[in-house]
C-alpha positions in Angstrom: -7.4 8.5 -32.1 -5.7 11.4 -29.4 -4.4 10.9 -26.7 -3.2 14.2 -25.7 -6.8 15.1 -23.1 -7.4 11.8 -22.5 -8.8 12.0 -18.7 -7.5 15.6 -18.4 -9.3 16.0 -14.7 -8.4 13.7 -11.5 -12.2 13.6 -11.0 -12.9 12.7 -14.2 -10.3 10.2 -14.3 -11.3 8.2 -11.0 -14.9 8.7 -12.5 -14.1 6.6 -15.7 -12.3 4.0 -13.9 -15.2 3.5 -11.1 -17.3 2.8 -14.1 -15.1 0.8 -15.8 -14.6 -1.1 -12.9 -18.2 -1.6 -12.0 -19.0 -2.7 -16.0 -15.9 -5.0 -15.5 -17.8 -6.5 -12.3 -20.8 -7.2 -14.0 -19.5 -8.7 -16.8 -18.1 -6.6 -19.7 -15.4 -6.9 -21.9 -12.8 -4.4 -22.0 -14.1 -3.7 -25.7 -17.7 -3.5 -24.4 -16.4 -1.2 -21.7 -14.5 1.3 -24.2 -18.3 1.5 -26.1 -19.8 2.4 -22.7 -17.2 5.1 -21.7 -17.0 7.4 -24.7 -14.0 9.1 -22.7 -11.7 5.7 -23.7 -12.2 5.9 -27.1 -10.2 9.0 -27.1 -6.8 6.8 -26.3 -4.9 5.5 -28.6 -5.1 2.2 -27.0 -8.7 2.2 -25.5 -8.8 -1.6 -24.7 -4.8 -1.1 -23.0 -6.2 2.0 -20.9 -9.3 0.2 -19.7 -7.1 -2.9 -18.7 -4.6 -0.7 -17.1 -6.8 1.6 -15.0 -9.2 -1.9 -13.6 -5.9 -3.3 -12.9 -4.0 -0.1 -11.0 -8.0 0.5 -9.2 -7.9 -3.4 -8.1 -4.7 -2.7 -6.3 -5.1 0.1 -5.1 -8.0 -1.5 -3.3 -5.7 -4.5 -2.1 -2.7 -1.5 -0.6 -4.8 0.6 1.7 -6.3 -2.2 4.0 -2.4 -3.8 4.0 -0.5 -1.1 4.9 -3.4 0.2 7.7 -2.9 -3.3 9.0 1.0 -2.8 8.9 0.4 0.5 10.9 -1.9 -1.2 13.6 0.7 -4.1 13.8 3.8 -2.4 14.4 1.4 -0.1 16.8 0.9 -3.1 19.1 4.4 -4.3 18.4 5.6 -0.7 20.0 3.2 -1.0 23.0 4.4 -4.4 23.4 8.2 -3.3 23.7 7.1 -0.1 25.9 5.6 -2.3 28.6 8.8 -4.0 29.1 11.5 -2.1 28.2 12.1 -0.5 31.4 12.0 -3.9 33.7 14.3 -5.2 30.8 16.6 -2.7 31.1 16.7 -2.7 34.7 18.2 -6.4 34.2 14.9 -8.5 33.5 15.9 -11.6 31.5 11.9 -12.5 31.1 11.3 -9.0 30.0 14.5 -9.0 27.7 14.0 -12.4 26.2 10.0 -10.9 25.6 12.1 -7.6 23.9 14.1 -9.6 21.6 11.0 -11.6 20.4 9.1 -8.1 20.0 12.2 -6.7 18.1 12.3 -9.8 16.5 8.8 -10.2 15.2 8.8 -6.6 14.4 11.6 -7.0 12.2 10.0 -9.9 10.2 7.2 -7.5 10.0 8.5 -5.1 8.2 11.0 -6.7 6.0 14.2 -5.8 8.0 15.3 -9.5 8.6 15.4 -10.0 5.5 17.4 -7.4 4.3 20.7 -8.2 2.1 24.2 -6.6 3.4 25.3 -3.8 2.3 27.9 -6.2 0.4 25.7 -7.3 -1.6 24.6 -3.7 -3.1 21.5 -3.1 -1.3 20.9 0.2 -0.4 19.0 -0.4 3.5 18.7 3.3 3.8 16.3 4.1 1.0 14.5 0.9 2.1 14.0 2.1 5.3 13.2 5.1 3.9 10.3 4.1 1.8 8.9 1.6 4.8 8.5 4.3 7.2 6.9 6.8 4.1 4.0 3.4 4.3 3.8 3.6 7.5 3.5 6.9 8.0 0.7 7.1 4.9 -1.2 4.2 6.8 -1.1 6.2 9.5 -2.8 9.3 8.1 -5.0 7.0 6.2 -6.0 5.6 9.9 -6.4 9.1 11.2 -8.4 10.7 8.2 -10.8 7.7 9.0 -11.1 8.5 12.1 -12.2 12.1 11.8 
């Protein structure tokens, strides 16, 4: 068996896994579903690729929802902060302990609390990086959804 063409289109690709997915829903093997889907027998490791592509569709299924919640969270989180930020810093100790707690829960939110030093050989930058690229991809997510 080739693998060389093996689902040589994107559409063609998320074709066979919707239908993979769907036989795998009611019931099939992965054996049974490389019979169904002529395009898997082309791999070299049919039963592999049909495990593989379930498994990357299930969680892709499982990402999107989580990080459009992420977006709306630390949404609310900002709007939170922006209504007291300027009686906080005129002096406010309500509205600055109510900051903290924002900044706070925000931080747990997104992972920064529990960052290692930079001691320790973490690199915070490219962490930081990569959480803003989610929530910026939420956020288109949430606006394409919109439109």
């Amino acid at each position: 068996m080739v693998s060389g063409n093996f689902g040589n289109t994107r559409r063609s690709h998320q074709s066979r896994v919707n239908r993979a997915v769907e036989l795998r829903r009611a019931g099939y093997t992965s054996a049974e579903i490389v019979e169904k889907i002529p395009e898997y027998q082309e791999h070299s490791k049919p039963t592999w690729r049909v495990q593989k592509d379930i498994e990357e569709a299930l969680q892709e299924v499982t990402q999107v929802p989580a990080r459009q919640l992420l977006a709306l969270q630390v949404s609310r989180l900002e709007g939170l902060l922006s209504a007291v930020y300027e009686t906080e810093m005129e002096g406010d100790i309500p509205a600055h302990k109510q900051a903290l707690a924002t900044l706070e829960q925000q931080s747990k939110l997104l992972g920064v609390s529990n960052l290692p030093s930079r001691g320790e050989g973490s690199d915070i930058d490219a962490w930081l990086g990569s959480m803003l690229g989610t929530i910026e991809e939420a956020s288109a997510d949430d606006i394409e959804d919109e439109v």
